[in-house]
C-alpha positions in Angstrom: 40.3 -6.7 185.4 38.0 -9.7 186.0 35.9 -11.1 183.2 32.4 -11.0 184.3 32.0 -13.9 182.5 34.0 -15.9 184.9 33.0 -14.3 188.1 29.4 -15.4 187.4 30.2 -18.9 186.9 32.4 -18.6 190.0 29.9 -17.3 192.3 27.1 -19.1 191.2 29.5 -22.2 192.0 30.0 -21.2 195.2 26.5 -21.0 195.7 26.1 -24.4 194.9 23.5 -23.1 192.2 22.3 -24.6 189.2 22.2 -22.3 186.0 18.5 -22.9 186.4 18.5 -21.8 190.0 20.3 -18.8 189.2 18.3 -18.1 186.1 15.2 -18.2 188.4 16.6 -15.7 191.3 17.1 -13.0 188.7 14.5 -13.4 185.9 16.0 -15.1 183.1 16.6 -18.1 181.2 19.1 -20.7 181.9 20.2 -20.3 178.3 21.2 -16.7 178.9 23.0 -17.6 181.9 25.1 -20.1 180.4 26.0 -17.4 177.4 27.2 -15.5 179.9 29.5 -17.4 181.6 30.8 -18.3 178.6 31.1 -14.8 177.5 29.1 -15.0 174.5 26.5 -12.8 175.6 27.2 -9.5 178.0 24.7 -9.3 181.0 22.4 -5.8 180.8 23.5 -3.4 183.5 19.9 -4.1 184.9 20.7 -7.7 184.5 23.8 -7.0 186.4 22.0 -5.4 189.2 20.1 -8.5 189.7 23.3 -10.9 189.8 24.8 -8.4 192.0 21.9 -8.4 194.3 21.2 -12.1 194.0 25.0 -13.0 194.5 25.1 -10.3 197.5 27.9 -8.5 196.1 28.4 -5.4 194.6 28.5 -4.3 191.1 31.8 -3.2 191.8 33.2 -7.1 192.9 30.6 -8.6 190.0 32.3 -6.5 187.6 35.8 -6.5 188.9 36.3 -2.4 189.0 36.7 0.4 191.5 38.4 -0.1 194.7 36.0 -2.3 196.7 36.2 -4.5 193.8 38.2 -7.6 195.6 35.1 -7.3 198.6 31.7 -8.6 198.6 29.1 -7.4 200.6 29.4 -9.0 204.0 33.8 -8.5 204.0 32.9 -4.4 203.5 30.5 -4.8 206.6 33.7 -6.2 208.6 35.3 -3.3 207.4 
């Protein structure tokens, strides 16, 4: 199982976000995001909603569960 933690930090990355930038998209302050890529905080599941939606992925791939879990949004459109 992925850590959420992790895969945050990874897509946010990828984005070439800030933890600013990314606090801004989903409502929260770049504090928070940074406890939760280092996995000292655990995201809400509304919070996860957000990332999800901001990161345009599914909860499934944010949270690394279920069987669509190694796919983000546009690979399951391909599919």
């Amino acid at each position: 199982m992925v850590n959420i933690s992790s895969k945050i930090s990874e897509l946010r990355k990828a984005k070439n976000w800030s933890q600013e930038e990314l606090a801004k998209k989903i409502g929260a302050s770049r504090i928070m995001i940074g406890k939760y890529e280092r996995g000292e905080n655990s995201p809400s599941i509304e919070v996860v909603l957000k990332l999800a939606n901001a990161f345009v992925v599914s909860i499934d791939f944010l949270v690394g569960l279920g069987p669509n879990a190694a796919f983000d949004k546009e690979m399951m459109k391909r599919l």
